[in-house]
C-alpha positions in Angstrom: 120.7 113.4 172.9 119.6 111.7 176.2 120.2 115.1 178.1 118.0 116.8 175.8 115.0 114.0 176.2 115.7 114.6 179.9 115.3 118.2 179.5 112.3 117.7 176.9 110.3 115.1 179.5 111.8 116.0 182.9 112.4 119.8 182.7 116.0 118.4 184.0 119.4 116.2 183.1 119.7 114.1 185.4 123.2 113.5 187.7 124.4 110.6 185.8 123.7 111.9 182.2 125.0 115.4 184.1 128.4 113.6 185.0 128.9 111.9 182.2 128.5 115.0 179.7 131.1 116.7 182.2 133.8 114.1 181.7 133.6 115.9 178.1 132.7 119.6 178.5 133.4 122.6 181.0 130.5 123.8 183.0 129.9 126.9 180.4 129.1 124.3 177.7 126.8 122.3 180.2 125.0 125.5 180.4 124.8 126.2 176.6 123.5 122.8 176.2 120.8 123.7 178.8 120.3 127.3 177.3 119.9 125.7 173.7 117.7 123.3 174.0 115.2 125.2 175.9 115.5 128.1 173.3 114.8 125.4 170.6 111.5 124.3 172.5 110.4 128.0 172.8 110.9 128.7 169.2 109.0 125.6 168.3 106.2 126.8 171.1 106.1 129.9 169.6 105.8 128.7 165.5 103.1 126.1 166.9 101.1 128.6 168.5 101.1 131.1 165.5 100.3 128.6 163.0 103.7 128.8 161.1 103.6 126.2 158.3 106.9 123.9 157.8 109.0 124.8 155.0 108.3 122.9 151.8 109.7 119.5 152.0 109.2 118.9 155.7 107.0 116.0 156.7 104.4 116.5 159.6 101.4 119.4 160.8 103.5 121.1 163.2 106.9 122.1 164.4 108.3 119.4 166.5 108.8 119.6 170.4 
């Protein structure tokens, strides 16, 4: 969770959260997780922008970022 904050605010992990997630996963999951998490804020861009409701059951006005 904390590297995707850093990636959501920062537009980068940072070398301690970097590190630490490596003590746990191989550089191609590092990657994924970067990969991932940017795809997720693009899709949300793109919903936002084209006025996609949320499904039925959802609380808020938009998709989140």
């Amino acid at each position: 969770m904390r590297a995707a904050d850093e990636l959501h605010t920062d537009a980068r992990i940072c070398e301690a959260t970097w590190q630490r997630l490596a003590e746990h996963y191989d550089e191609r999951r590092l990657l994924e997780l970067v990969f991932t998490t940017g795809q997720h804020e693009l899709i949300c861009r793109l919903a936002n922008s084209r006025g996609t409701p949320l499904d039925e059951g959802f609380r808020g006005s938009s998709w989140s970022t």
